[in-house]
C-alpha positions as a Markdown table, in Angstrom:
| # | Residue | x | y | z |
|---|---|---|---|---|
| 1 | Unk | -49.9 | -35.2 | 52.4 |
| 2 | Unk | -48.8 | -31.9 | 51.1 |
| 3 | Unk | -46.6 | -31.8 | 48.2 |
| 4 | Unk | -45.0 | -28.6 | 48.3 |
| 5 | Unk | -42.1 | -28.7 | 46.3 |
| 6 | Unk | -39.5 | -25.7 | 46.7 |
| 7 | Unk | -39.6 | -23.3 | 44.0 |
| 8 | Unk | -37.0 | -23.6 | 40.8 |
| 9 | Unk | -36.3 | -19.5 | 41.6 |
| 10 | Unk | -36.4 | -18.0 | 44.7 |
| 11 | Unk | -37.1 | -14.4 | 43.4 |
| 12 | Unk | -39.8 | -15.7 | 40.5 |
| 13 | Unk | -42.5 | -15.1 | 43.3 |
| 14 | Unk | -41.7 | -11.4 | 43.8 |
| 15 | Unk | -41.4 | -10.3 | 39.9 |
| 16 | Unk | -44.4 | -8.6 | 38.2 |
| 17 | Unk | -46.1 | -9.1 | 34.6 |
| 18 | Unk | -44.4 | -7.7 | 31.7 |
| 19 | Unk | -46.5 | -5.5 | 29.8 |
| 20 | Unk | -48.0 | -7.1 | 26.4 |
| 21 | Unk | -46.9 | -4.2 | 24.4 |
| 22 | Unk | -44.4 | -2.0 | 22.8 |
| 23 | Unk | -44.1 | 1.9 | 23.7 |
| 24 | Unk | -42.9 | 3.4 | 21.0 |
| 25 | Unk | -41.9 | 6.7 | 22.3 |
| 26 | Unk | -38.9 | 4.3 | 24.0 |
| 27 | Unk | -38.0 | 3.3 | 20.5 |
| 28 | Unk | -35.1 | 4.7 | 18.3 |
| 29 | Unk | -36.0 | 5.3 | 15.1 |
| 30 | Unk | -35.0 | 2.7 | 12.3 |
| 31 | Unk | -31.5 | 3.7 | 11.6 |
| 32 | Unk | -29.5 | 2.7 | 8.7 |
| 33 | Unk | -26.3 | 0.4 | 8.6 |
| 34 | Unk | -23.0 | 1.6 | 8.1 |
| 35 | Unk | -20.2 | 0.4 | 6.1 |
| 36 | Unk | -17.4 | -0.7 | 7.9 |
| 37 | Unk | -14.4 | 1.6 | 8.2 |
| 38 | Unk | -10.5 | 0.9 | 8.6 |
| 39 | Unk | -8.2 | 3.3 | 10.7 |
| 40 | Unk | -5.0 | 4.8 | 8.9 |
| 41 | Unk | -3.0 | 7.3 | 11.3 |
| 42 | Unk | -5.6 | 9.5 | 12.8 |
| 43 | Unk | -8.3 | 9.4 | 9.9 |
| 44 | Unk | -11.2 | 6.6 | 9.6 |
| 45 | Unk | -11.7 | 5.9 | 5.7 |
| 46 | Unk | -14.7 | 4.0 | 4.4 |
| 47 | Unk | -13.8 | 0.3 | 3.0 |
| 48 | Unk | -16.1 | 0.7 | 0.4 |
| 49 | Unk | -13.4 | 3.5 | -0.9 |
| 50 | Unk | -10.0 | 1.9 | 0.5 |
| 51 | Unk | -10.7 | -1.5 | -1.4 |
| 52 | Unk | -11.2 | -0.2 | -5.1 |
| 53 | Unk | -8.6 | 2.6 | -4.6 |
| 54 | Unk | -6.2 | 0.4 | -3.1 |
| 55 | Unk | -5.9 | -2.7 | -6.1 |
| 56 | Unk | -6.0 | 0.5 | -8.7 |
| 57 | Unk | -3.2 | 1.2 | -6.9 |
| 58 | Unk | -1.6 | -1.7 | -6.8 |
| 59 | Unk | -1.9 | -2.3 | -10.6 |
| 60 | Unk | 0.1 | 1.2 | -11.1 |
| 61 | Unk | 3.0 | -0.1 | -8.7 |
| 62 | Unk | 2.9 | -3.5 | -10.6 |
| 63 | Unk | 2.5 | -1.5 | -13.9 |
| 64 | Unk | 5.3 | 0.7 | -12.8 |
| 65 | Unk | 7.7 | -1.8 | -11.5 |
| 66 | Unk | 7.7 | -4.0 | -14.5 |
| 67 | Unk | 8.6 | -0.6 | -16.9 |
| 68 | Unk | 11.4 | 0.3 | -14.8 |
| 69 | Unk | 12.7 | -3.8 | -14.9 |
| 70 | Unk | 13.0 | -2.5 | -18.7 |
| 71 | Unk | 15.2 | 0.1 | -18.6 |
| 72 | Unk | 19.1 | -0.1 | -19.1 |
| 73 | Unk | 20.3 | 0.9 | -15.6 |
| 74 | Unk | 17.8 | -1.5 | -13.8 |
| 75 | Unk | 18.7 | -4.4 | -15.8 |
| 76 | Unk | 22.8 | -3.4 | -15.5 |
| 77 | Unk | 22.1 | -3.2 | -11.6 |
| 78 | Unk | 20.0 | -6.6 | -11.3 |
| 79 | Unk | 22.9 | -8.4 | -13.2 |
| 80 | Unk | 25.6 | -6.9 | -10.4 |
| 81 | Unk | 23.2 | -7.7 | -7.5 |
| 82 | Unk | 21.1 | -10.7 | -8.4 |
| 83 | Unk | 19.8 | -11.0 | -5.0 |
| 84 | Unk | 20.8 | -14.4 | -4.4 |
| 85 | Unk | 22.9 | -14.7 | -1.1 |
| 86 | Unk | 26.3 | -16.7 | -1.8 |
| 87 | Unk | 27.7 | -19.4 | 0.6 |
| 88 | Unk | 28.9 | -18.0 | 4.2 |
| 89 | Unk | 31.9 | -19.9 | 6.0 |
| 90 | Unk | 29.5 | -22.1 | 8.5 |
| 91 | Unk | 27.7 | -23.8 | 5.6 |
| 92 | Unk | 23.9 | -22.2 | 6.0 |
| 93 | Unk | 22.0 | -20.1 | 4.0 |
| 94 | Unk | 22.5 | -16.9 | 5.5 |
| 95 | Unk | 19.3 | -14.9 | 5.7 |
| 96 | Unk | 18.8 | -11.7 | 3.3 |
| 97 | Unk | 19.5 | -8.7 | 5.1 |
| 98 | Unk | 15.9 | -7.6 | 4.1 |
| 99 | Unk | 14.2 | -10.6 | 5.6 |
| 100 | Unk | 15.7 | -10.0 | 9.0 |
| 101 | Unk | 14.9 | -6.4 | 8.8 |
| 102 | Unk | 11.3 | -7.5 | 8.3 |
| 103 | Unk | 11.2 | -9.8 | 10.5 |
| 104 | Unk | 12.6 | -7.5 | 13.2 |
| 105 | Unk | 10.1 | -5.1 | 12.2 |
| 106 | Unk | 6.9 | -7.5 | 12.4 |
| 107 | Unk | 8.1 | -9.1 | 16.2 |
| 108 | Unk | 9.0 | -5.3 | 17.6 |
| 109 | Unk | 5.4 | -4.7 | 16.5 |
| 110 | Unk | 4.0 | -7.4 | 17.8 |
| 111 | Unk | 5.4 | -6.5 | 21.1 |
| 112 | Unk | 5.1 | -2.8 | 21.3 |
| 113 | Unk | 1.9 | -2.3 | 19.3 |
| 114 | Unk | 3.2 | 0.4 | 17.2 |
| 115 | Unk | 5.9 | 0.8 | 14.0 |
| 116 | Unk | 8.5 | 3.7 | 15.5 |
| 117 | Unk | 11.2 | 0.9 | 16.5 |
| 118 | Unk | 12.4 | 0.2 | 13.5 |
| 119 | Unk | 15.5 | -1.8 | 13.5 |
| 120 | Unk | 18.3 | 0.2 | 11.5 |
């Protein structure tokens, strides 16, 4: 009685050997890594740059922001516009103009891909 059992791949019978070495004139040289990079616009800027720059940045603005809360006129115009939004007629709290405006902004983003529609 013959036991021929049918083969597990039909094409393993008609592959050759692989070679038991390494030909290095078909190897790139060892390259090094790069850092990662983040697109703004049309220019690619190195994260390694963006990160450090960007929170020195953002400790002028906070810097800068709470000098200007100091001065006369910015104090006057924070007492006439507080910023809290007062009762409307239907009984909900009506949402800050600048919420929606961000909000219209991030969903017309989301659907277009891009930051030219505005809403106004």
């Amino acid at each position: 009685m013959t036991d021929e059992r049918p083969l597990h791949d039909p094409i393993a019978s008609t592959l050759s050997a692989a070679d038991d070495r390494i030909v290095m004139s078909e190897w790139l040289p060892p390259q090094e890594g790069i850092v990662p990079r983040i697109r703004i616009g049309r220019r690619w800027i190195n994260i390694l740059w963006a990160l450090p720059i960007g929170a020195a940045a953002l400790v002028l603005l906070i810097a800068l922001a709470q000098s200007l809360r100091e001065l006369q006129s910015v104090q006057a115009f924070i007492k006439e516009y507080p910023g809290i939004a007062g009762p409307c007629s239907t009984g909900k709290r009506p949402v800050p103009s600048t919420l929606s405006r961000f909000a219209g902004s991030c969903f017309s983003f989301w659907r277009t891909g891009s930051w030219c529609s505005l809403p106004v």
